[in-house]
C-alpha positions as CSV (number, residue, x, y, z in Angstrom):
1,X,16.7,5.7,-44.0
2,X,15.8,9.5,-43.6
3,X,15.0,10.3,-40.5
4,X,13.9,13.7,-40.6
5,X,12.9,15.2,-37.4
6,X,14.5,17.5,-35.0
7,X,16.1,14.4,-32.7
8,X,17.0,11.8,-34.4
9,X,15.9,8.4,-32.3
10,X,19.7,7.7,-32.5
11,X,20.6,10.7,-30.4
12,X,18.1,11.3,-27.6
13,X,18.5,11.4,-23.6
14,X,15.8,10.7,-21.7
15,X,15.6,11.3,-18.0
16,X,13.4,9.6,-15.3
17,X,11.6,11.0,-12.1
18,X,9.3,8.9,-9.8
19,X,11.5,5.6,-9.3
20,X,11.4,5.1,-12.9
21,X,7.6,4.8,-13.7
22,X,7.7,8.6,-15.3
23,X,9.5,10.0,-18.3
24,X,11.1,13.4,-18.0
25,X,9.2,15.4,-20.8
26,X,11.1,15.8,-24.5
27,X,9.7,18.9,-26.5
28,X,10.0,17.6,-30.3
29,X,11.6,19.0,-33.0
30,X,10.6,20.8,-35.9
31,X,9.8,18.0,-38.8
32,X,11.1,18.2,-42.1
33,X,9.3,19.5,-46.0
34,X,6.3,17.7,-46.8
35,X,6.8,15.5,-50.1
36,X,4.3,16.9,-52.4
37,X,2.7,15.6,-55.6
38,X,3.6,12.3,-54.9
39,X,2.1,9.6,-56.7
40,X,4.0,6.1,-56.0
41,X,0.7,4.2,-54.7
42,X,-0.6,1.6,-56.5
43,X,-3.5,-0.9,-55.3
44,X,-4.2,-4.5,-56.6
45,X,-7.3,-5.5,-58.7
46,X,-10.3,-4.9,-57.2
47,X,-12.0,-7.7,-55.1
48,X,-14.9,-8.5,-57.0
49,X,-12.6,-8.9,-60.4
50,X,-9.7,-10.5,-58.7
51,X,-12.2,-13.0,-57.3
52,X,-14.2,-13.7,-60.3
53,X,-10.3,-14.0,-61.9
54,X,-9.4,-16.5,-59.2
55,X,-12.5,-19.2,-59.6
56,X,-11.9,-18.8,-63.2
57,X,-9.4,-20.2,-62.7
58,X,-10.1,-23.0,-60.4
59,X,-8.9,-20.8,-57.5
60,X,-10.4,-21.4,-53.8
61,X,-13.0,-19.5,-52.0
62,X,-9.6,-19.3,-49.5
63,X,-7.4,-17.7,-52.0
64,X,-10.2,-15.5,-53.4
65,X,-10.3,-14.3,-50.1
66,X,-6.8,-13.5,-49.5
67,X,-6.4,-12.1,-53.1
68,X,-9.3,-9.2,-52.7
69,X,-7.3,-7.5,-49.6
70,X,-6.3,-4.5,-50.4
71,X,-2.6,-4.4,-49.8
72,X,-0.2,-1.7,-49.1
73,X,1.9,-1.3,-52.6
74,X,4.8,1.3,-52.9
75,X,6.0,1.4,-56.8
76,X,8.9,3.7,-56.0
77,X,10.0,5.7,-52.8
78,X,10.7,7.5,-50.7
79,X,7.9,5.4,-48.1
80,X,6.9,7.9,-45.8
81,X,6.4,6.9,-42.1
82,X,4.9,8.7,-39.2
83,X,6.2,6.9,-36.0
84,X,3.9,8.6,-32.9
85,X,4.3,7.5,-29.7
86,X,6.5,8.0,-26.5
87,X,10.3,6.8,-25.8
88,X,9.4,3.3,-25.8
89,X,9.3,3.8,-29.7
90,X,12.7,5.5,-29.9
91,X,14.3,4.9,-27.0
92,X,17.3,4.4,-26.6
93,X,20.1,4.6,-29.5
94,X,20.0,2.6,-32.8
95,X,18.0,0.1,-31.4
96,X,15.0,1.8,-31.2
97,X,11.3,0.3,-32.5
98,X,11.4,3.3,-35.0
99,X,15.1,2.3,-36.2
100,X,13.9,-1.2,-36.5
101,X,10.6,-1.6,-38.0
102,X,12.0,1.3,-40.4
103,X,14.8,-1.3,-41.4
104,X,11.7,-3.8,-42.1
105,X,9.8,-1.5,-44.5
106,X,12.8,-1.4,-46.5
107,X,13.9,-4.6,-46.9
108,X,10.3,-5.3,-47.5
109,X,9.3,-2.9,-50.3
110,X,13.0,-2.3,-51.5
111,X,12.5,1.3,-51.3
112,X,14.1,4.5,-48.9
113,X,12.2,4.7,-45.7
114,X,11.6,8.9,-44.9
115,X,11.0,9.3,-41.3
116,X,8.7,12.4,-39.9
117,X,8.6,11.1,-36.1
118,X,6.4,12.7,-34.0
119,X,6.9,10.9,-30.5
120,X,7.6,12.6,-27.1
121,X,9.0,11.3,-24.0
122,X,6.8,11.5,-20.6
123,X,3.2,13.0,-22.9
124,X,0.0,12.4,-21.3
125,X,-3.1,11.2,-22.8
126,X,-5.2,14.5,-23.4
127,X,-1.9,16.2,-24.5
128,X,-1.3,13.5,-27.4
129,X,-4.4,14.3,-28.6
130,X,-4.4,18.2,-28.5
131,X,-1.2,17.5,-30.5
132,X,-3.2,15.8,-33.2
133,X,-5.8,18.1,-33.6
134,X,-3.9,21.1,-33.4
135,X,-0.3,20.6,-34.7
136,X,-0.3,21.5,-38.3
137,X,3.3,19.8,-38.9
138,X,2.2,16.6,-37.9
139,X,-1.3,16.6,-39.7
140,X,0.7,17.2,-42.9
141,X,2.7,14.9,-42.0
142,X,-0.5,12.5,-41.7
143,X,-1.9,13.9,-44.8
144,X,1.8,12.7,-46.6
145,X,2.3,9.0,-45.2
146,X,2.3,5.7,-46.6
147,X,3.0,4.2,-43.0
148,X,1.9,5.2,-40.0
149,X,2.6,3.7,-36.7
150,X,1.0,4.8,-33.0
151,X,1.2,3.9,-29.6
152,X,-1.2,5.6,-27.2
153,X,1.3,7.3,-24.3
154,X,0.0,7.4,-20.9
155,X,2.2,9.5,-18.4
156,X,-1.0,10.7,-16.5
157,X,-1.4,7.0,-15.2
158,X,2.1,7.1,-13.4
159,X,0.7,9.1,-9.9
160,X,-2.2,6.9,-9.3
161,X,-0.5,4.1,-10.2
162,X,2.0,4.7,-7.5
163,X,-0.1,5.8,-5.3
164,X,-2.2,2.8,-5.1
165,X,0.6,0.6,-4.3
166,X,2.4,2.8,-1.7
167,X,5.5,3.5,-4.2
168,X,7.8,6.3,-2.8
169,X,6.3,6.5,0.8
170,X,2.7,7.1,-1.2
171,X,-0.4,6.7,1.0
172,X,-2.3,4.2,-0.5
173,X,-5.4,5.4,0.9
174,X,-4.9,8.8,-0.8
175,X,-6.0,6.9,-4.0
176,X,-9.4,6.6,-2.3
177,X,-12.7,4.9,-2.8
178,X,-13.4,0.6,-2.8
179,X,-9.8,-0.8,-1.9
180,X,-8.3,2.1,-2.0
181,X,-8.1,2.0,-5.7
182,X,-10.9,4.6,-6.8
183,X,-7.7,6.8,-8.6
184,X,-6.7,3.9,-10.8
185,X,-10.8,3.3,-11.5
186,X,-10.6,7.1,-12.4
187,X,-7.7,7.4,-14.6
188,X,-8.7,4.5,-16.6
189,X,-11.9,5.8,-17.2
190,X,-10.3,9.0,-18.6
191,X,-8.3,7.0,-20.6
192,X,-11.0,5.5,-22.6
193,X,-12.5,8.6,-23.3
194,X,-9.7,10.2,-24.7
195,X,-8.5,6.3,-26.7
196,X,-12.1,7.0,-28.6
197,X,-11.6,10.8,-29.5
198,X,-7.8,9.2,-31.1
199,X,-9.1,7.0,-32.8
200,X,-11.8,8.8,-34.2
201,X,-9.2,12.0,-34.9
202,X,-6.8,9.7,-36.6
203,X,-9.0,8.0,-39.1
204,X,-10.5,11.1,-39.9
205,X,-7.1,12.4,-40.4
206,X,-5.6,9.2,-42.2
207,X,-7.9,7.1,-44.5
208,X,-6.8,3.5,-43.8
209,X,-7.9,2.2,-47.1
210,X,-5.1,4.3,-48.5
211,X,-2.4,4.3,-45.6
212,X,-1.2,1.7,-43.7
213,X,-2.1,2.3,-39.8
214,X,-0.8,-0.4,-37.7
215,X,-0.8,0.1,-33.7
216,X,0.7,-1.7,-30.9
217,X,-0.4,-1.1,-27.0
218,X,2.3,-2.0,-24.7
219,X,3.7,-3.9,-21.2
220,X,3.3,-2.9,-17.6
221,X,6.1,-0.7,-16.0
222,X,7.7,-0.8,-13.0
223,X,7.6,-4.6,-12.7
224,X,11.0,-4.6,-11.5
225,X,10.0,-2.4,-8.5
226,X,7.0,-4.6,-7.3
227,X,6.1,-7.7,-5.2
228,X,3.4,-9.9,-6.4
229,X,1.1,-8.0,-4.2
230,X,1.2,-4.9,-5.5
231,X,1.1,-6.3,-9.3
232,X,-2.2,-8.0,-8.1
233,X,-3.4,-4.4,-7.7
234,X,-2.2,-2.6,-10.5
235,X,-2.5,-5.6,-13.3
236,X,-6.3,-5.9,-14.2
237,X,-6.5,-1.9,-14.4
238,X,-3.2,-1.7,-16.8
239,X,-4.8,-4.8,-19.1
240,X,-7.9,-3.0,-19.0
241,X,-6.2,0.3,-20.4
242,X,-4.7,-2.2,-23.1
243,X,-7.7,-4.2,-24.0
244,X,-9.5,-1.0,-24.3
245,X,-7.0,0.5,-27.2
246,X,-7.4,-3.3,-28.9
247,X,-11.3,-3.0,-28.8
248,X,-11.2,0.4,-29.9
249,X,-8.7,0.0,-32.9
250,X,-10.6,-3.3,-34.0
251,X,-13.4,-1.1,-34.3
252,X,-11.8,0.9,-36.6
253,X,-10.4,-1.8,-38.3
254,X,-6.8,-1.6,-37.0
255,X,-4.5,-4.1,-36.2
256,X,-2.9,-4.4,-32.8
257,X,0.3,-5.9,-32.1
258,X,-0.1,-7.0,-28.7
259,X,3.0,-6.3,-27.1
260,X,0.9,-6.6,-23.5
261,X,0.0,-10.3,-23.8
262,X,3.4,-11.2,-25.4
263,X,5.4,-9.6,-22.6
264,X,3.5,-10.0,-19.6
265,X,1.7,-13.4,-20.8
266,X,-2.1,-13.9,-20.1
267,X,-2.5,-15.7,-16.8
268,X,-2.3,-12.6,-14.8
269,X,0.7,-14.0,-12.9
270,X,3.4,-11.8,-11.4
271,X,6.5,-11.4,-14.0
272,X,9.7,-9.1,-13.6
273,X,10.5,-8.1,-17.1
274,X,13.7,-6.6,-16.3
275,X,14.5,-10.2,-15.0
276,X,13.0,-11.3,-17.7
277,X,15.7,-9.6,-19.9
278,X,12.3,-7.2,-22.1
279,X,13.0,-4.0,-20.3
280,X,16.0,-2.1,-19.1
281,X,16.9,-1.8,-15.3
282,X,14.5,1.8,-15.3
283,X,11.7,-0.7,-15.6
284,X,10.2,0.7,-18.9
285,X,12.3,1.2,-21.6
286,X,12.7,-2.1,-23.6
287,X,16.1,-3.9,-23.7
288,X,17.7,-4.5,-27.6
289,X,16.0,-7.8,-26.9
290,X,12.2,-6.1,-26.1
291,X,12.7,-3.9,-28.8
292,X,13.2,-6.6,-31.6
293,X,10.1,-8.1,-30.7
294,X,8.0,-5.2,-30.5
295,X,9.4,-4.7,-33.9
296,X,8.2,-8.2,-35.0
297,X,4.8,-8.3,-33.8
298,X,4.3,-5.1,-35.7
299,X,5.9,-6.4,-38.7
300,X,3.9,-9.5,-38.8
301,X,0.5,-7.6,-38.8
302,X,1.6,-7.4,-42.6
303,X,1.0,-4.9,-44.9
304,X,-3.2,-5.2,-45.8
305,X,-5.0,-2.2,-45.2
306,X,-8.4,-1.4,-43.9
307,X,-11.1,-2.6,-46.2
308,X,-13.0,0.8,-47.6
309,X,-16.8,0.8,-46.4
């Protein structure tokens, strides 16, 4: 593995503010050379003469199927991957998402893995997407991948949040409007409009015909520091955020590996994930345990790409 950014995921420090719900900020690094004049893609026969190869020979409609996805296909490396996110992706140490899902791609295609991570620690929404539309290093980067990897940071919930629960001596009426929850209302709302500008700035970065985009949206924080009161109040607006990224990623024909549902569970019942052994004791970076199945769900998205309109 290459990992070839300014801090490695191996050797970062994060510090937390706000009883844990808030990531100190992390400035990235400068990235590495782009790889230029690469030519190590190759794609399988195309569908309509891997189908009509298929029922030639007595092949199902089933197999057809399967056989005319296009499939990511890497005939020598280095694999480029462009991990984006916040420090749920690389923190902490050598058990970080990036560390493992990058120990996945090459067992799987039996090729180096080059890193070019471009994740920072406590980023809000609108700031992730300045980043890509301004930041030259990582649209290169983009331009360069075979892989590319994104979860959606979201440090501008952390105040409302908070505030609508009473955290730290908060006034929960401060958050204002219907149940005193008008802030969380307001935030998510914001939230969705900036999910749809990503989305629609990555894929007009990335073609995912050609690169593999996977994306994974993620658990509640803070669990730890909760009664099943205040996760009553909190929960539907977090799934919302996360349901959102799904919906808008299926649009654009993304996978999501949905870390929410297999963390938190789908009845909308009060869990404790740092009980639960998932995240560590700050409530919201993921324990060696969490992390290895983050790591899975991506990996069993697979490796098909987006079918090219």
């Amino acid at each position: 593995m290459t990992l070839n950014v300014g801090q490695p995921a191996s050797n970062i420090a994060t510090g937390w503010i706000n009883d844990g719900w808030s990531e100190a900020p992390r400035t990235p690094g400068p990235n590495g050379g782009r790889m230029r004049g690469r030519t190590r893609r190759r794609w399988p026969v195309p569908a309509a003469v891997a189908a009509l190869l298929l029922a030639a020979c007595g092949g199902s409609s089933e197999e057809a199927a399967t056989a005319t996805t296009p499939t990511l296909q890497i005939e020598e490396g280095p694999l480029v991957y462009v991990p984006m996110g916040n420090s749920l992706t690389f923190s902490p140490g050598s058990n970080s998402f990036i560390t493992r899902y990058t120990a996945m791609l090459e067992e799987d295609f039996g090729v180096d893995v080059q890193v070019r991570e471009h994740t920072v620690g406590g980023q809000r929404t609108d700031d992730f997407l300045a980043q890509l539309r301004t930041n030259d290093r990582l649209r290169e980067d983009l331009g360069d991948a075979d892989v590319v990897t994104l979860l959606i940071p979201n440090d501008e919930w952390s105040e409302p949040f908070q505030t609508a629960v009473g955290a730290g001596g908060r006034d929960p009426s401060e958050c204002g409007g219907e149940n005193n929850q008008q802030c969380l209302r307001d935030v998510i709302d914001s939230y969705k409009d900036h999910v749809d500008q990503i989305f629609d700035e990555l894929t007009a970065i990335v073609d995912p015909a050609v690169t593999l985009i996977r994306v994974q949206d993620f658990y509640q924080f803070g669990t730890n520091q909760m009664t099943p009161e205040t996760f009553d109040v909190t929960y539907p607006y977090w799934r919302e955020g996360q349901e959102y990224v799904e919906q808008v990623a299926g649009q654009h024909g993304l996978p999501v590996a949905q870390v929410f549902d297999d963390f938190m569970g789908t009845d909308g019942h009060y869990i404790d994930l740092v009980a639960a052994g998932l995240v560590e004791p700050d409530g919201t970076h993921p324990t060696a345990d969490g992390t290895e199945r983050i790591a899975t769900l991506m990996h069993d998205l697979g490796y098909n790409l987006t079918a090219d309109d």
